[in-house]
N, C-alpha and C positions, 0 to 999 in steps of 0.2 A: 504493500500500500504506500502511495505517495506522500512525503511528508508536507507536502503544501497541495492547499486548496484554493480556489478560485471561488471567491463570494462580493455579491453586488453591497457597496456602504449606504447602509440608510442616511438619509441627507444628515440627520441628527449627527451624524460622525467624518461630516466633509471635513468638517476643523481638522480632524486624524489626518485625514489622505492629505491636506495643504501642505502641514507641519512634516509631514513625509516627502511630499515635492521639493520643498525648501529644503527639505537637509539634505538630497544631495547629490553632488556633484553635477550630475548630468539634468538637474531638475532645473527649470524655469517660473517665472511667475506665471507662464501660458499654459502648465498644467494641471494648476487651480483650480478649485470649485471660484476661488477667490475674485479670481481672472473668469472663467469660463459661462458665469451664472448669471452673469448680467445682457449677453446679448438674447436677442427677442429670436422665437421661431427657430429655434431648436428645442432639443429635450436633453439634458444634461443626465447621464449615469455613469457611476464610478464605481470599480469592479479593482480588489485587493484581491493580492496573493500572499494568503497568510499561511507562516509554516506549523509547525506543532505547538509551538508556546503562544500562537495567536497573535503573534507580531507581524507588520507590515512585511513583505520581503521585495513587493512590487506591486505592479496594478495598470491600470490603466483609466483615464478622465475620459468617457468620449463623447461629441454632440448630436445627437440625431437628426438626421431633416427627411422628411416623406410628404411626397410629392411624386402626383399620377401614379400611385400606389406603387411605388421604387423607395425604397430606403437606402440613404446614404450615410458616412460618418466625413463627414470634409473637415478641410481645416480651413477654421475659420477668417476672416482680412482680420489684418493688423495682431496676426499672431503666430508669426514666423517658425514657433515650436510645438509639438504637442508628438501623443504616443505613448508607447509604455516607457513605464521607470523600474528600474529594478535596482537593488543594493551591493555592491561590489561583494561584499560575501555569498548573497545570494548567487550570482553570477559564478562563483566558482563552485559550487553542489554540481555533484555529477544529475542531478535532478531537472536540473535550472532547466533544459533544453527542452523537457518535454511538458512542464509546468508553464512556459514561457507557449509553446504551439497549442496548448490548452487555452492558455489567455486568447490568444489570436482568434483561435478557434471560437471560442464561446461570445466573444465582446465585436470582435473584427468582419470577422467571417459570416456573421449573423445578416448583414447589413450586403445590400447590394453591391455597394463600391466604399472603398475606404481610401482616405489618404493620409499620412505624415509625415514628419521632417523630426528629427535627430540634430540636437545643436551642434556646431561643433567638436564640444568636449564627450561626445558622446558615440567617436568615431568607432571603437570595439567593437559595441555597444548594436550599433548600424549596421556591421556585415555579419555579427552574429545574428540577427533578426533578421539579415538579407538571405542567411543560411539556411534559415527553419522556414523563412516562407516559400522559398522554393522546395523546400521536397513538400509542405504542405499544398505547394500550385502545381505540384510535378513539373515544375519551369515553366509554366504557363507563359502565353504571351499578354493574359489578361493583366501580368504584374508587371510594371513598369517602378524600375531603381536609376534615380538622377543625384548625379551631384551637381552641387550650386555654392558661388562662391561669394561669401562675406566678410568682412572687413570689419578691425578689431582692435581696440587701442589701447595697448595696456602701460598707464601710467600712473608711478609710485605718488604716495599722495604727498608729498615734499617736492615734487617736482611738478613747475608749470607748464602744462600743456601746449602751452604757445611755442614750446621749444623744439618741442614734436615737428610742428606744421612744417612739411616739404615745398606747401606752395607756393610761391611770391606774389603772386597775385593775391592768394587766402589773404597774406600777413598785411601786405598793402589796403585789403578791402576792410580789414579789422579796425587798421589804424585811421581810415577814411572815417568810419563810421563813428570812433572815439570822437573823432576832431568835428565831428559832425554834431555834437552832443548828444548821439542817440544813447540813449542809459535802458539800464535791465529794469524792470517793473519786482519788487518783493513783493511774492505773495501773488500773482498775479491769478484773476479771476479766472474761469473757468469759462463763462461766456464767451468772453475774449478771445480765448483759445479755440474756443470752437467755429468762433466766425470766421477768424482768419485761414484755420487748417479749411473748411468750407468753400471758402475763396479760392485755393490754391487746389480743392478737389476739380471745383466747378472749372478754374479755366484751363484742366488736363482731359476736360469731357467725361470725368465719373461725380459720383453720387461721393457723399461721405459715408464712411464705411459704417458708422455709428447713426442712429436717430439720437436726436439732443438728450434722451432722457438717457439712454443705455449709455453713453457718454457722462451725462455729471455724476449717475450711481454710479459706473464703474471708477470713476476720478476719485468722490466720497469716499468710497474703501478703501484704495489705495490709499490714500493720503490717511486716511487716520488709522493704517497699519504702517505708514511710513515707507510706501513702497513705489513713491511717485517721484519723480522732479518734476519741475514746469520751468518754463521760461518765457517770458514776453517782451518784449522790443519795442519801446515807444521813440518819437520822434521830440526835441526839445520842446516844442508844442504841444505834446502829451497824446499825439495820434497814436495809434498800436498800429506795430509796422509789420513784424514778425514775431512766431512763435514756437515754442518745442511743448511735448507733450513727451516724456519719458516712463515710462515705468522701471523697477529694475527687481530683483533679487537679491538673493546673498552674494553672489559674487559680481551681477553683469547688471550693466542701465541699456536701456535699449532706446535706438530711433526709433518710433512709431509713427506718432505724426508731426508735423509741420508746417506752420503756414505764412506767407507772407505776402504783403498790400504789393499788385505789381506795381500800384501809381506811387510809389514809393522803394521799386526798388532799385533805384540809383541810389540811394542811403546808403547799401551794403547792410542793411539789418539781417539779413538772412545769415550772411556770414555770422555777423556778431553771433545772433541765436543759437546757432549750431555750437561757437565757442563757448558760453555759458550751460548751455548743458552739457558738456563735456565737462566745461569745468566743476559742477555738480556734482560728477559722478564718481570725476578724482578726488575731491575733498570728502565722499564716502569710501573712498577706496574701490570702486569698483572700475572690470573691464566697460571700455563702451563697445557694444554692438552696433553696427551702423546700418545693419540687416542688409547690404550687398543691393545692387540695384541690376537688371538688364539694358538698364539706358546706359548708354557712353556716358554721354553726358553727367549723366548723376553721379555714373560710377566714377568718373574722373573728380569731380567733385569732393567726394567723400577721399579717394585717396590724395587727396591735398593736403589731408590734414595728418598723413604720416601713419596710417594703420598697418596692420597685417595683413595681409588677404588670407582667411583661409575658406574650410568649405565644410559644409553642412548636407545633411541627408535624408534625399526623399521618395517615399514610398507610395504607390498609386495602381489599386487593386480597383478595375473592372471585370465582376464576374456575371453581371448581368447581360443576356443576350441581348434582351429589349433595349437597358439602358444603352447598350454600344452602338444599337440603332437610333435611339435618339440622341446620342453625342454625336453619330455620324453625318445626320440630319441639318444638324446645327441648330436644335430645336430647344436643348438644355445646353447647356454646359457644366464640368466637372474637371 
C-alpha cells in the first residue's frame, strides 16, 4: 500500500495548502488559494498529497472553466506560474513517481485540456513531470512541452540597482525624468493603478485582464499579507503618469502589470516606474521576475536593465477530440 494519498482540501484548510506554496522553493504566490480565489468564472479546487503522518508532501491548486460542455484547467492572465508543488524530500521517495501520475491523473486528466508553466527554479522539477506525463500520454501528440525564456534580477539589498542597468538610454531616460521633477507617489491608490495599467491595455487592443473589483480584492489581500509592491509616477503637476502593480513571495516580486499616460510619455515615467519597483523588491531582498516578453521590443527593454535571461516550463494537454476541432476552427481558443 502507498504511503501517500491524494485528497481534495476543504476550502476551511486553503490557509494549509498557501503556507505550503510559500514554503517552498519552487512555490509562487500564483499557487495560492490567496492568489487564485479572487478571479471570476472559474471554480477553484485544491487537491494535497498527504503521506502517513498526514502532512503536506504536494498537491496541486487548479481552476476550472466549462464551457459548451468541455472542461478545461488553463492558466490563468497575469499568472505566469501554476501546477503541482511537491517537497524536495518528497521528490526523492522511490514512491514520489507514481503518487505524482496519480495527482495528474485524478486533478489533471479529469479535465478536457490542461495547461502549466514551472518557474524557473523549478527546472528538475519540469522534466520529471515531462517524464510521467508521457508514459501516462504514451507520447501523445495531444501533449505539447515549450520552453520560454524570462529575465531575472538578482540584486543584494546593499547594493543599488541603478548599477545593474546595461542601458544608456534606460540610465539617461531615469535621469531625464528626475530632472523633470517627476516623483514616486507613497502609498499610491489602487484606482490609479488601474486606470493607467487600462490605458496601456486599451491602446495594445486587449481588454484588462482583471474587472475592477477582482482587481482591488485581489490588491486588498495582498497588501495586508504584505505581499504586494505598487508604484505610481506623477508629473510635478500631480498628473499620474505611470505605474507598477507587483506582487511577490518569499523569494521573487514579479512584473505583472503596468501602465503609463502615452500623452505623457516623453516624461520617461515608465522608465522611472519600472526602477522603483525594482527598487522595492531589492530593499525586500527579493529576485525581480520581469516574466520574459515575445515582443522584441519589450524584451529588449526589460534587458536594459541588466537581468538574467533564463527559462521556464510549459505544459499543454489537448485530449479532447471535439475540443481540437474547435481550436482548429478558431472558434475557442486555449
Amino acid at each position: 500500500m502507498s504511503r501517500y494519498q491524494i485528497l481534495e482540501i476543504p476550502i476551511e484548510k486553503w490557509n494549509h495548502w498557501d503556507d505550503f506554496a510559500l514554503a517552498q522553493p519552487t512555490g509562487t504566490i500564483f499557487h495560492t488559494s490567496m492568489w487564485l480565489r479572487h478571479f471570476k468564472k472559474i471554480r477553484l479546487r485544491i487537491f494535497g498529497i498527504y503521506d502517513s503522518n498526514d502532512n503536506l508532501a504536494g498537491g496541486a491548486a487548479v481552476t476550472l472553466k466549462e464551457k459548451l460542455g468541455i472542461s478545461v484547467i488553463p492558466q490563468l492572465k497575469i499568472s505566469p506560474y501554476c501546477g503541482p508543488l511537491f517537497t524536495y524530500s518528497f521528490l526523492q521517495s522511490d514512491e514520489a513517481d507514481t503518487a505524482i501520475g496519480e495527482l495528474l491523473q485524478k486533478v489533471y486528466f479529469s479535465a478536457d485540456a490542461f495547461r502549466f508553466s514551472f518557474p524557473p527554479q523549478a527546472e528538475k522539477t519540469a522534466k520529471r513531470v515531462h517524464q510521467i506525463l508521457n508514459k501516462l500520454t504514451d507520447h501523445s501528440e495531444s501533449l505539447d512541452f515549450y520552453t520560454f525564456r524570462t529575465n531575472t534580477l538578482n540584486c543584494s539589498k546593499d547594493q543599488n540597482p541603478e548599477e545593474l542597468y546595461t542601458g544608456k538610454t534606460l540610465r539617461r531616460n531615469i535621469r531625464k525624468a528626475r530632472a523633470a521633477n517627476l516623483k514616486s507617489v507613497p502609498n499610491p491608490d489602487l484606482e490609479s493603478i488601474y486606470r493607467l495599467s487600462s490605458l496601456s491595455f486599451q491602446n495594445s487592443g486587449r481588454k484588462h485582464p482583471l474587472e475592477i473589483e477582482e482587481f482591488t480584492n485581489l490588491s486588498n489581500e495582498l497588501l495586508a499579507a504584505g505581499r504586494l509592491n505598487t508604484a505610481l509616477i506623477q508629473t510635478a503637476g500631480g498628473t499620474d503618469a505611470a505605474a507598477h502593480w507587483s506582487p511577490m513571495d518569499k523569494h521573487t516580486a514579479y512584473h505583472c502589470i503596468s501602465g503609463i499616460d502615452r500623452n505623457l510619455s516623453s516624461a520617461n515615467a515608465g522608465s522611472l516606474a519600472m526602477h522603483e519597483i525594482i527598487s522595492k523588491a531589492v530593499e525586500k531582498g527579493k529576485v525581480f521576475d520581469f516574466e520574459g516578453s515575445s515582443n522584441e521590443n519589450i524584451n529588449r527593454f526589460f534587458c536594459s536593465f541588466g537581468p538574467s535571461e533564463t527559462r521556464y516550463f510549459h505544459f499543454r494537454y489537448v485530449g479532447s477530440t471535439r475540443l481540437k476541432l474547435l481550436l482548429k476552427s478558431g472558434l475557442i481558443s486555449f
